[in-house]
C-alpha positions in Angstrom: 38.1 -4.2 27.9 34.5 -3.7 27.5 34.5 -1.3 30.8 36.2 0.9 28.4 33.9 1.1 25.8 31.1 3.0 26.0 27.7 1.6 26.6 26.2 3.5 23.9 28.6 1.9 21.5 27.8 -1.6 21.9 24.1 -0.6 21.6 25.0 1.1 18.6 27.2 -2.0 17.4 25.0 -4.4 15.8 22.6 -1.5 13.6 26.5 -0.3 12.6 27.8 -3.3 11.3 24.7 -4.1 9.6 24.7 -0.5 8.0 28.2 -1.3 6.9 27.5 -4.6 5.3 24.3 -3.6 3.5 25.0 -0.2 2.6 28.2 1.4 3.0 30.6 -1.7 1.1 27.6 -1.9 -1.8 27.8 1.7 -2.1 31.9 1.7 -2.1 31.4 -1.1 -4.7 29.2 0.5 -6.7 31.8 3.5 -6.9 34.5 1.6 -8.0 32.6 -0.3 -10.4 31.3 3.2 -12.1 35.2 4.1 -12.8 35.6 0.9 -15.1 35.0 0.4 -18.4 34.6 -1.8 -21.0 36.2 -3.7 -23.9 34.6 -4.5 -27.2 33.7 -7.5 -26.0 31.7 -6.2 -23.5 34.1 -7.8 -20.4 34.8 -5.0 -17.8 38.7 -3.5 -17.2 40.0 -1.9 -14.3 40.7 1.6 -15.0 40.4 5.4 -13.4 38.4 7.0 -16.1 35.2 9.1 -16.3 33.6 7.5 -19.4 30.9 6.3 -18.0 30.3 10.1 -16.4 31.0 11.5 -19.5 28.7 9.6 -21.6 25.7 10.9 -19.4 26.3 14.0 -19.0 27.3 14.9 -22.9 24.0 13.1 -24.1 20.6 15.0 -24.0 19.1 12.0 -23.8 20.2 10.7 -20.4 19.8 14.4 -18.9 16.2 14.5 -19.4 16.0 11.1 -18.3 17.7 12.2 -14.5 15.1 15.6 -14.9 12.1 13.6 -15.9 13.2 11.5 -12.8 13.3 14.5 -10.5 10.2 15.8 -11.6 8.4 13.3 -11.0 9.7 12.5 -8.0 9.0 16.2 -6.8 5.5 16.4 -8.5 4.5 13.3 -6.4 6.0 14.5 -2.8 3.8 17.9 -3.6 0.5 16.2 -4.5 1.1 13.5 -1.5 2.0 16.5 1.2 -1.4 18.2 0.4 -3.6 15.3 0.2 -1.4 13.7 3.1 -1.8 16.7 5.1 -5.4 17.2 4.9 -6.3 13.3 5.5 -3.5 13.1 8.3 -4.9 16.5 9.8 -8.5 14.9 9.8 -7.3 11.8 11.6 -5.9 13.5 14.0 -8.5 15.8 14.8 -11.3 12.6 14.6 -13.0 11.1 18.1 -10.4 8.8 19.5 -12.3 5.2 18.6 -12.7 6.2 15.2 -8.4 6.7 14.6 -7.8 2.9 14.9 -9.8 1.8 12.2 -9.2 5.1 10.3 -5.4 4.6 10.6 -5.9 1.1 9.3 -7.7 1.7 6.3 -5.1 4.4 5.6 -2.3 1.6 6.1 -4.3 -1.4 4.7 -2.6 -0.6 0.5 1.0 -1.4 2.4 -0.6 -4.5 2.9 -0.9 -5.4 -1.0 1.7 -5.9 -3.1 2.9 -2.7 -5.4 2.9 -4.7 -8.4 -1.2 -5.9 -7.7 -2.2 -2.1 -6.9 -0.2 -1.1 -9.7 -2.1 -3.9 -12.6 -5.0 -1.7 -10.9 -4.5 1.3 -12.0 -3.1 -0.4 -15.9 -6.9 -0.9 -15.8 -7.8 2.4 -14.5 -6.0 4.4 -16.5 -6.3 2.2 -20.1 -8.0 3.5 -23.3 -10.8 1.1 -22.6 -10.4 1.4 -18.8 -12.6 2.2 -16.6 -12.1 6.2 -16.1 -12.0 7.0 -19.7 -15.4 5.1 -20.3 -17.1 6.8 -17.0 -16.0 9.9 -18.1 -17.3 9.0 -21.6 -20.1 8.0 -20.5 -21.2 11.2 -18.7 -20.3 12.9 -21.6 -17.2 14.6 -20.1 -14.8 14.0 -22.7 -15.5 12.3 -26.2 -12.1 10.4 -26.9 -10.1 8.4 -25.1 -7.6 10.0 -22.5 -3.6 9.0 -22.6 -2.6 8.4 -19.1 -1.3 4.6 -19.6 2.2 4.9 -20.2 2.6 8.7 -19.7 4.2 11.1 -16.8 1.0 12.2 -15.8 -0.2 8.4 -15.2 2.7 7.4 -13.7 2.7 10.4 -11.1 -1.4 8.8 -10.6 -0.4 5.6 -9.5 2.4 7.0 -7.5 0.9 9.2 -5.5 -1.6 6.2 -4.9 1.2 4.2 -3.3 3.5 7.2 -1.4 0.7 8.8 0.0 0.1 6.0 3.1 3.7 7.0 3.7 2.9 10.6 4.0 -0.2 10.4 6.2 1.6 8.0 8.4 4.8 10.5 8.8 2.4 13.7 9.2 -0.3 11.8 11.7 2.5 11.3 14.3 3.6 15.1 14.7 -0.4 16.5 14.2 -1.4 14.0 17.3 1.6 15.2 19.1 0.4 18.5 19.0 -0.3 20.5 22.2 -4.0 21.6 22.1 -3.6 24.3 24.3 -1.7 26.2 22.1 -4.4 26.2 19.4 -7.0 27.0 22.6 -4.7 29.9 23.4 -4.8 31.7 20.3 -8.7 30.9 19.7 -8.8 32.6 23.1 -6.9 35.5 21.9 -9.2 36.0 19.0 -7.2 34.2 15.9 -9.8 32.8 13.6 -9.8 28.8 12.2 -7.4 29.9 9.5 -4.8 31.9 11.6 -5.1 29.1 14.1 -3.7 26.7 11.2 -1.6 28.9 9.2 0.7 30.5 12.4 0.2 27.8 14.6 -0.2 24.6 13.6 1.5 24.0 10.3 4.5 25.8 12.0 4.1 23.5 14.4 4.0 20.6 11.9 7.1 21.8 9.7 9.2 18.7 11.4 6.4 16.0 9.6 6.3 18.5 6.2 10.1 18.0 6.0 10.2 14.1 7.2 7.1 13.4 4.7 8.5 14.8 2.1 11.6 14.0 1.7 11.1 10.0 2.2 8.3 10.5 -0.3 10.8 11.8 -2.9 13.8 9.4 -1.8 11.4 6.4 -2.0 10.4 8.0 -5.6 13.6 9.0 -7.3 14.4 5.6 -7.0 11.0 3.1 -7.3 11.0 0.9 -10.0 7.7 -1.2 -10.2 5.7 1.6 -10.8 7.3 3.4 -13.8 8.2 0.1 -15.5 4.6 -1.0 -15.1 2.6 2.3 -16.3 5.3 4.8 -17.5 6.6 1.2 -19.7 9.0 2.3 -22.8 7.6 5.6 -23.3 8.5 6.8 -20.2 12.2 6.4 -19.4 13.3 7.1 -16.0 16.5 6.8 -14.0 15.5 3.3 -12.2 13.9 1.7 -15.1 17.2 2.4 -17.2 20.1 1.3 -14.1 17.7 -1.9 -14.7 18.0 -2.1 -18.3 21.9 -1.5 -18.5 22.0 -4.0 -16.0 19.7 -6.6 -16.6 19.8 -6.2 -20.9 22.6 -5.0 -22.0 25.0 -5.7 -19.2 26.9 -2.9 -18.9 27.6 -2.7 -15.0 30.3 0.4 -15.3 27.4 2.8 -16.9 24.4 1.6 -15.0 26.5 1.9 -11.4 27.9 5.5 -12.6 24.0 6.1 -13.4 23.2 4.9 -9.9 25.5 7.2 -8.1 24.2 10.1 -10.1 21.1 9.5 -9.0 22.1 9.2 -5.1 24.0 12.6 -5.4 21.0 13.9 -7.2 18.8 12.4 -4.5 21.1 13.9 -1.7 21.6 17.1 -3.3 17.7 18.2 -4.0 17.2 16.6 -0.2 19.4 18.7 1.5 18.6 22.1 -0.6 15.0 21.2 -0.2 15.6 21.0 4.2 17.9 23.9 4.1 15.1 26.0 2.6 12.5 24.8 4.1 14.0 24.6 7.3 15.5 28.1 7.4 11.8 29.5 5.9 9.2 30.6 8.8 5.6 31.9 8.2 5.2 35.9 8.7 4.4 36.6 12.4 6.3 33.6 13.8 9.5 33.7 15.9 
């Protein structure tokens, strides 16, 4: 029987069946759970119905919430592919007994907690924190800057934890590079900047993509970070599957909530790759 069965298959076996336990039957669940609704009592019934999709999409409220959530989510992938690319691009390009510790020190905030780096930056980014009283203190500004519990602070302190994950994606395609090609075209007469712009970040398009879009899933979805520093004022799609869930226990509309946001998630991810994939710099075939 198992000389019928392909090799391949029975490596492929155990990653399956632990795909299927831990994602595909939540997921199905999840599904069927969004089609119920509830009773006055709050006790969930059985039912094929689209309240729950109907109640988000009719209310304003919960339709900025999913584009605050996308926004974000895209605001942080951009400001983590440039920084990412320029630190990762560095690394790369660094004498080989320097990328060890460099690559370290890049990876060292994975080793702390997101909820201790993430207190951080609540005293970064208070009233009385420590940015608003250097900048005071130069004489920059002369009152107190909102970032605490605001989109801009919460795209701060996410960028500050998504960016390892960008510089780790985009280091292993820049050191994979072939040199030669970039010696070729010096050779040929290109300057720094053509060298980068028609060789190498064509080149690199494979780590943009793969950066960026785990930067943005991981995003959309985190739930430390905008509970901690966006708090109440900033409402986001996690935060509030955890608040119908946790508070007011109302599974049906936080698990049609959550499949919105894996469709949205999915649907933004695969436009994004089709563009980007299909897209090539002028001069490159």
């Amino acid at each position: 029987m198992l000389k019928r069965i392909p090799p391949y298959w029975i490596l492929l076996a155990p990653g399956l069946l632990i795909f299927l336990l831990v994602f595909v039957l939540p997921l199905g669940r999840l599904l069927v759970l969004s089609f119920y609704k509830t009773d006055p009592s709050g006790a969930m019934e059985a039912a094929a119905v689209l309240d729950q999709y109907t109640r988000f999409f009719t209310d304003p409220f919960y339709l900025q919430m999913l584009w605050r959530s996308v926004y974000i989510g895209v605001a942080v992938s951009l400001i983590c592919l440039v920084l990412g690319y320029c630190l990762a691009y560095g690394v790369s390009r660094s004498q080989s007994k320097h990328r060890f510790m460099l690559l370290m020190l890049i990876a060292l905030p994975l080793l702390t907690s997101a909820v201790i780096r993430n207190f951080g930056w609540i005293i970064i980014l208070g009233r009385k924190g420590i940015l608003n009283q250097t900048l005071q203190g130069i004489g920059i500004i002369q009152e107190p800057l909102d970032l605490l519990y605001t989109p801009t602070g919460v795209i701060i302190a996410l960028v500050h934890v998504m960016l390892p994950y960008m510089v780790l994606v985009l280091y292993s395609v820049l050191d994979g590079l072939d040199r030669t090609l970039e010696s070729a075209a010096a050779n040929l007469g290109a300057s720094s900047w053509k060298i980068f712009w028609f060789v190498t970040l064509p080149l690199s398009k494979q780590g943009i993509i793969a950066g960026t879009l785990l930067v943005f899933s991981i995003t959309l979805s985190f739930f430390v970070t905008p509970s901690l520093i966006g708090g109440a004022k900033v409402k986001l799609m996690a935060t509030e599957i955890y608040n119908q869930t946790i508070n007011l226990l109302n599974w049906p509309y936080a698990s049609a909530m959550g499949v919105i946001l894996l469709l949205t998630m999915l649907l933004v991810t695969s436009l994004y790759r089709r563009v980007l994939a299909g897209r090539k710099p002028e001069g490159v075939h």
